[in-house]
Each structure stands twice: as C-alpha cells, then as structure tokens.
C-alpha positions as a Markdown table, in Angstrom:
| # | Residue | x | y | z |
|---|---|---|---|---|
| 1 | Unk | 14.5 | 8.7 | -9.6 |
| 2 | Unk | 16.3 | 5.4 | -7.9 |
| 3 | Unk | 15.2 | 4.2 | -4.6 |
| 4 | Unk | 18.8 | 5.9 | -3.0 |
| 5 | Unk | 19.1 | 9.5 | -3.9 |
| 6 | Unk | 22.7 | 9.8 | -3.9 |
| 7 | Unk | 23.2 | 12.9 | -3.4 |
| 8 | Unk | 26.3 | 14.5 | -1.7 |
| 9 | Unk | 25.5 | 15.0 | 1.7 |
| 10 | Unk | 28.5 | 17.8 | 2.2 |
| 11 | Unk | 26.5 | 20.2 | 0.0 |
| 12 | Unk | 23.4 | 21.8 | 0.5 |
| 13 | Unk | 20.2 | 21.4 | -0.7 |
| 14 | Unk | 20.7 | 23.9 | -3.8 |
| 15 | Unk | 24.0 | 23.1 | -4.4 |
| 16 | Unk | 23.0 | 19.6 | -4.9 |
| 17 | Unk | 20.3 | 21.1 | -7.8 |
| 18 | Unk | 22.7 | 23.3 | -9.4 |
| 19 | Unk | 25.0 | 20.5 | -9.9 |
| 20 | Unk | 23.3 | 18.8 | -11.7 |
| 21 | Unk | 21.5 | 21.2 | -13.8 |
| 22 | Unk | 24.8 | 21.7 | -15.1 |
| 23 | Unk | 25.5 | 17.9 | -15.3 |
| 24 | Unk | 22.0 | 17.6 | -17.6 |
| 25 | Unk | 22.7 | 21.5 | -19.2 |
| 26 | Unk | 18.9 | 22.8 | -18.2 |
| 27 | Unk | 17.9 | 26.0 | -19.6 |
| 28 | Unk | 17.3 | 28.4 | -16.7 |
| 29 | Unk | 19.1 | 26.5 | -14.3 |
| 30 | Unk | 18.3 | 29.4 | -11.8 |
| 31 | Unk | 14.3 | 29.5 | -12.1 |
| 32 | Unk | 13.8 | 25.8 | -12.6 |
| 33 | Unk | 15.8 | 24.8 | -9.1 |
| 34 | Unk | 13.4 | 27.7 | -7.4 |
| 35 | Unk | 10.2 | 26.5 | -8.8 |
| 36 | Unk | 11.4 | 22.3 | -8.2 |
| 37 | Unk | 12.2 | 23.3 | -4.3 |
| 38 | Unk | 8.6 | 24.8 | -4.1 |
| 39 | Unk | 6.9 | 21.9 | -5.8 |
| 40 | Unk | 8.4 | 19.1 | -3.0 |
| 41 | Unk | 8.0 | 22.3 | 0.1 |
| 42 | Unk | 11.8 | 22.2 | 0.4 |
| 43 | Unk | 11.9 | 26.1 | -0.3 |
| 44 | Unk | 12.9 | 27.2 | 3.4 |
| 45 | Unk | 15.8 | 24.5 | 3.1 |
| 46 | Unk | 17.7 | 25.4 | 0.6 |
| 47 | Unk | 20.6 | 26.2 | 1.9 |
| 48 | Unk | 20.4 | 23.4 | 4.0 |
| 49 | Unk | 23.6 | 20.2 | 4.2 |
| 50 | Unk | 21.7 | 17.1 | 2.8 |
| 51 | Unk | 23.8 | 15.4 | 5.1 |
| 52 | Unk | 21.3 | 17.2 | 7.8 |
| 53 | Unk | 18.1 | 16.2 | 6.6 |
| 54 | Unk | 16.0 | 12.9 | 7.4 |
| 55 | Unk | 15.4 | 10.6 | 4.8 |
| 56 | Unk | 11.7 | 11.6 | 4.1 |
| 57 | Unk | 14.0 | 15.1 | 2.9 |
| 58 | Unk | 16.3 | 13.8 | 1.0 |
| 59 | Unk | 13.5 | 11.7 | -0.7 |
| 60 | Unk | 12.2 | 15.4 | -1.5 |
| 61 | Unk | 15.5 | 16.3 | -3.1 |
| 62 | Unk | 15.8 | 13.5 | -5.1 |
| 63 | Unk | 12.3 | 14.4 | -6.4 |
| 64 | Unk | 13.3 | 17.7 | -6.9 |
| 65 | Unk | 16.3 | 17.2 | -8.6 |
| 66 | Unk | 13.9 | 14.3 | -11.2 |
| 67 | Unk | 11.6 | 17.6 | -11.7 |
| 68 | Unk | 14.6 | 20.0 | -13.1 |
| 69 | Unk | 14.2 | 18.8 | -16.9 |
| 70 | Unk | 10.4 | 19.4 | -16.6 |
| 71 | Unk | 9.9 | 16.0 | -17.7 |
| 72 | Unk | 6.7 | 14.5 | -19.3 |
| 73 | Unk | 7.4 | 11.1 | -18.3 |
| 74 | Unk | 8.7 | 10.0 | -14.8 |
| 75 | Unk | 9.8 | 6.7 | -13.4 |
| 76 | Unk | 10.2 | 6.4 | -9.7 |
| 77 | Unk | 11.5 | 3.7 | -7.8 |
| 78 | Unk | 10.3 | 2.6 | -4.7 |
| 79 | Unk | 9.7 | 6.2 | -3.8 |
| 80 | Unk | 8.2 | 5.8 | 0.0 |
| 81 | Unk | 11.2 | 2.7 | 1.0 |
| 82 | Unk | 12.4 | 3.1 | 4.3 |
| 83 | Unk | 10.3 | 6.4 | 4.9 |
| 84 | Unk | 7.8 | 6.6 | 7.9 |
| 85 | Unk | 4.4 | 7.0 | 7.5 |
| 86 | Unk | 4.4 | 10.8 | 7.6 |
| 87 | Unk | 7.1 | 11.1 | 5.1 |
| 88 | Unk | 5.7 | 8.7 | 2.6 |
| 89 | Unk | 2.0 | 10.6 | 3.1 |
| 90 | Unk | 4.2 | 13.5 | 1.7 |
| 91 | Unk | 5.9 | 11.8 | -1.2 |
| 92 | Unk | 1.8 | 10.6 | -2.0 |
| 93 | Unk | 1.1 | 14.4 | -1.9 |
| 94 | Unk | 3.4 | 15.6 | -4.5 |
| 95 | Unk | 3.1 | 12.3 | -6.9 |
| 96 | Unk | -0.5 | 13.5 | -7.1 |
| 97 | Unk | 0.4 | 16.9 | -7.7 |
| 98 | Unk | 2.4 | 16.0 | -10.7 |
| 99 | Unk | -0.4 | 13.3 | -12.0 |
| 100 | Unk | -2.7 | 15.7 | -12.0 |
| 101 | Unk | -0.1 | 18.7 | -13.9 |
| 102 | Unk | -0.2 | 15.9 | -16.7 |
| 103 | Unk | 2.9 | 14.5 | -15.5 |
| 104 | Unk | 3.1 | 10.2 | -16.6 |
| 105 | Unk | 4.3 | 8.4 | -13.7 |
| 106 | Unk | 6.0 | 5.0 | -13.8 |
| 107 | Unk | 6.0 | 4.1 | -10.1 |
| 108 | Unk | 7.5 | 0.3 | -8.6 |
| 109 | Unk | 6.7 | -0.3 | -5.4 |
| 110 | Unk | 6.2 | -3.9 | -3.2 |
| 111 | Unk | 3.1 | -1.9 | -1.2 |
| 112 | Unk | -0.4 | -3.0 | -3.0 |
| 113 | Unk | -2.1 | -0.1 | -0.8 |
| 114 | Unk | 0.5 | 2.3 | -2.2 |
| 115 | Unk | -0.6 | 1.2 | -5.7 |
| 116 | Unk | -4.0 | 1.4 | -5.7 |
| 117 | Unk | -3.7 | 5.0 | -4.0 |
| 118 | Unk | -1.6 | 6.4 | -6.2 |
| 119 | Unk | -1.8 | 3.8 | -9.9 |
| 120 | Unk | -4.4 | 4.4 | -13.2 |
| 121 | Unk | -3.5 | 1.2 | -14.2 |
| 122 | Unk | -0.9 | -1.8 | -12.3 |
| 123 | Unk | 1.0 | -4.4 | -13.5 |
| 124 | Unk | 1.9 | -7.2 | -11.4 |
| 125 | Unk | 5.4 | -8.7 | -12.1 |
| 126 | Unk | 7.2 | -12.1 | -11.0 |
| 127 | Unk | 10.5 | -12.5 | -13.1 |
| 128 | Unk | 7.6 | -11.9 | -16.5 |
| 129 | Unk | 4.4 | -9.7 | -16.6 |
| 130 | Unk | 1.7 | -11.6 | -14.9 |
| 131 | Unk | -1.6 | -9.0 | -15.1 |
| 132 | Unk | -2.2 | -6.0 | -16.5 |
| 133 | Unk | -5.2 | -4.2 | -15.2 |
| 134 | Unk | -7.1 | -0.8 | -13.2 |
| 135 | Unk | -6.6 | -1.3 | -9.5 |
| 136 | Unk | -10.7 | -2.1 | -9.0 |
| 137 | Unk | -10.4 | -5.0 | -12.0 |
| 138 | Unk | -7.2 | -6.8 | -10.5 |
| 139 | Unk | -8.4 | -6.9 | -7.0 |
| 140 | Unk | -12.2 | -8.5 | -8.1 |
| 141 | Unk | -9.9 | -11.0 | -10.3 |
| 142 | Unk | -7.4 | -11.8 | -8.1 |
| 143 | Unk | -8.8 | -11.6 | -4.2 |
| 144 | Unk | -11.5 | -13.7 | -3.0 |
| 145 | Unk | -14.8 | -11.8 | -2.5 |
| 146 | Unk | -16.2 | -14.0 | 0.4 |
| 147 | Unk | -15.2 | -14.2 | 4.3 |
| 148 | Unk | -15.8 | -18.2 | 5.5 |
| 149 | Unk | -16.0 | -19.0 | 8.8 |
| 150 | Unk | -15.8 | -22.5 | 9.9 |
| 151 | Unk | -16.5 | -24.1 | 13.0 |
| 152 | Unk | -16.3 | -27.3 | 14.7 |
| 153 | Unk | -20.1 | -28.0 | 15.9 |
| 154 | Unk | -23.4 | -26.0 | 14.8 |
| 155 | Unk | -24.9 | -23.2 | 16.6 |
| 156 | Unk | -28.0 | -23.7 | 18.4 |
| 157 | Unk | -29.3 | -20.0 | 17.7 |
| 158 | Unk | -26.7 | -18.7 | 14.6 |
| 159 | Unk | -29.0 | -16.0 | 14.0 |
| 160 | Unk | -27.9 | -14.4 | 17.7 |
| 161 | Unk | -24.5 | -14.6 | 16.6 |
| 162 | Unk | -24.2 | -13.1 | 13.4 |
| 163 | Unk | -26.9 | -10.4 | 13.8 |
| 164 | Unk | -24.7 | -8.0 | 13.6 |
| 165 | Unk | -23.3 | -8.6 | 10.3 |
| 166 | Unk | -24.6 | -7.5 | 7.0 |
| 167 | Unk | -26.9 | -9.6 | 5.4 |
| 168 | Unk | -25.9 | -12.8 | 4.3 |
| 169 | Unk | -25.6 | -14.7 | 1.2 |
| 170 | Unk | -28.4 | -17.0 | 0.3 |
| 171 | Unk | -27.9 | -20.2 | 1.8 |
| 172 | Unk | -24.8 | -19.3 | 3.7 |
| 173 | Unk | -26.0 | -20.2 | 7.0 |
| 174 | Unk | -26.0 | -23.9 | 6.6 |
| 175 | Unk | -24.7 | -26.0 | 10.0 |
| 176 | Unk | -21.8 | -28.2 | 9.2 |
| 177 | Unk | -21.6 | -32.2 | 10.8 |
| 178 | Unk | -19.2 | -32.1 | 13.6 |
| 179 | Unk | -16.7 | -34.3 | 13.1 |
| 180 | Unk | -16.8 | -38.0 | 13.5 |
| 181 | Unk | -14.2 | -39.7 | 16.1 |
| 182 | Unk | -13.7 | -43.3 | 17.3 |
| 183 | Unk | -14.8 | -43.4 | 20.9 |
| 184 | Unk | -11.3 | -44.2 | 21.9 |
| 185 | Unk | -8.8 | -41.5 | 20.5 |
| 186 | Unk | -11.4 | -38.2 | 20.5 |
| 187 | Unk | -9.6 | -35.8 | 22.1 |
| 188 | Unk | -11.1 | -34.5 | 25.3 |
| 189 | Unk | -12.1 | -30.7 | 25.1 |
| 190 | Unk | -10.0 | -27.9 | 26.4 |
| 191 | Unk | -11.3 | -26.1 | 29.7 |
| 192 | Unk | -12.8 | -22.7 | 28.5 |
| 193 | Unk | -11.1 | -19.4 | 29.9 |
| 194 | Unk | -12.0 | -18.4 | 33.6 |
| 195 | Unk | -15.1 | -16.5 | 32.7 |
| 196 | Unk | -16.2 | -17.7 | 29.4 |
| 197 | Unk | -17.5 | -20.9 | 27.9 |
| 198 | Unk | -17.5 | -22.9 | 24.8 |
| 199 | Unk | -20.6 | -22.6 | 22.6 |
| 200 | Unk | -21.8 | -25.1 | 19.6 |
| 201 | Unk | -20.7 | -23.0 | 16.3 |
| 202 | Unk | -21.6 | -23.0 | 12.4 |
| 203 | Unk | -20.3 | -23.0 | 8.9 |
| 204 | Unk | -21.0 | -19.3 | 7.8 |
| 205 | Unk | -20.3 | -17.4 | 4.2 |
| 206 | Unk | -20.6 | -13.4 | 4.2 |
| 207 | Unk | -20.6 | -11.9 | 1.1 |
| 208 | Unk | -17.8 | -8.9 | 1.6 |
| 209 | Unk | -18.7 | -5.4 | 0.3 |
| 210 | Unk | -15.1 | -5.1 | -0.9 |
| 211 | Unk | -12.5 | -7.2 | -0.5 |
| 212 | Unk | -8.7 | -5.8 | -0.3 |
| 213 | Unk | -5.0 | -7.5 | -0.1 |
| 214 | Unk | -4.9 | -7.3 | 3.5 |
| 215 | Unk | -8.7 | -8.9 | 4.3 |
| 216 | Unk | -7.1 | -11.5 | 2.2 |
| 217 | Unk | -4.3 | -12.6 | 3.8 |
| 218 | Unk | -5.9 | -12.1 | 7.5 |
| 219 | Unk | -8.3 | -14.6 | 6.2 |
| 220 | Unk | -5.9 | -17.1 | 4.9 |
C-alpha cells in the first residue's frame, strides 16, 4: 500500500474495489470487497465518491483494496502521513487487527512512537541498515538512560529541592565548583523575575525508569 492511495476519486468506494479485483483477477471478487469494507469499518460507505471522503477514509480504502488478495505478507508505507491523530489511531486499530489474524506487516514510517506501538522487531535505516532490533533492545542501546541537570552554583539544601523525585543514583548528588572569573570581566547577574529569586543550584543525575525518543531530545 503506497503512502498516496491513488484511487479515482469520481467512483465510489466499491467501484474503486471492484476495479481492481478485476485488475488483480481475485476469486470471489463479490464476497472479498464485502468482507475488506468491514475489516477497515467502511461498510456504510460503500457507495460513497472517494472524491468525498477525508483522507483518514481514503487511507481506509487503500487498506481495503491491499486486503482484496487476502495476502499473508503486507507492506505499508507511511500509513498514518498526513492523517490527524484520530484517523491514524484508526489506521493503528486495523494494523493490529491484521497482526494478530497472522497477517506479516512490513510498515515504514519516520514516527519512532508509531514503531514501537505497532513493530515486533525495527530496523533503523540511513541510505544502509544501521540496527536491527525489538523496540525495548534498540531504545536501552541507543537512548541515554540518565536525566543530568546542571547548574551554575551548589544548592545550600539539594535535598529540599529534589525531594520529590524518585530516588537517586548513588553519588549523583555531588555539588559542582561555580565557575571561576577574573574580577574584571564576570558578568553581573541578571535581576530575578518580579516575585521570584535566584537560588544557589547543583549538579544532579536521576537514574530514569525508562527513557524514550522524545525524553531524549527534550534533554538535549
């Protein structure tokens, strides 16, 4: 199934199967298209122009239309592109269904959340294969495990501070030097908000229960 469905948007949803059942010659042309509009919920718009529906539908079709040689092996791409969050929850829905109907699925897709959801197994690619891997293994080999916070001066009372985090790593609360200027060019400190002032801070490590892509990059 491509990324664009290309399907003729003058004919209706069922027209658009039957043509190309009889494009690929499928047996039973009339009791696969039924039981392929049930599978993707597109039943009740059958009879419907393509040209009508939103893209999230047409997505649908396309996955209907992938379902009429009652295939064994599947490849999709980029499935959910360009679909809103609703739409591409559905699309989720009925890739699960077929996983679990014994359907193999060969899914791209730039979404890393959209990978682990849905993946047994994900390969990463750049131009070559780079990893190979279960979701769990790739993101403990390739994401960092710890948060680091860093800060300017040490905290007179860090334990204040961080008392409502989970435990942390041995030895992670260790105050860091300030930094050393010459008299003459250290900077003079900002004024603090109206309201708020500036406190003494420390070097701090949390060990994270799970790291994922996006903790990663909000870290960086």
């Amino acid at each position: 199934m491509p990324e664009s469905p290309g399907l003729d948007l003058r004919l209706s949803v069922a027209e658009n199967l039957r043509c190309f059942a009889d494009l690929c010659e499928v047996p039973d042309a009339g009791g696969r298209i039924d039981r392929a509009q049930r599978a993707v919920n597109l039943a009740d718009r059958a009879h419907d122009a393509c040209g009508t529906l939103s893209k999230g539908l047409r997505q649908r079709v396309a996955l209907a239309r992938a379902l009429l040689p009652d295939p064994q092996v599947l490849f999709l791409d980029e499935p959910t592109a360009g679909l809103d969050p609703v739409a591409a929850r559905d699309v989720h829905d009925l890739i699960n269904a077929l996983r679990q109907s014994g359907v193999t699925i060969f899914l791209t897709t730039h979404r890393l959340e959209e990978a682990e959801r849905l993946c047994d197994r994900v390969a990463i690619m750049n131009t070559t294969l780079r990893t190979i891997g279960r979701p769990g293994e790739l993101r403990d080999r390739l994401f960092a495990r710890t948060l680091t916070v860093a800060t300017l001066e040490p905290l007179p009372d860090p334990g204040r501070v961080f008392a409502a985090l989970p435990p942390l790593t041995a030895g992670a609360r260790t105050a860091r030097p300030a930094t050393s200027w010459p008299s003459p060019t250290r900077p003079s400190p900002l004024p603090p908000p109206p309201g708020l002032s500036w406190k003494p801070a420390l070097t701090c490590c949390r060990s994270a229960s799970r790291a994922t892509p996006s903790r990663t990059s909000t870290s960086s």
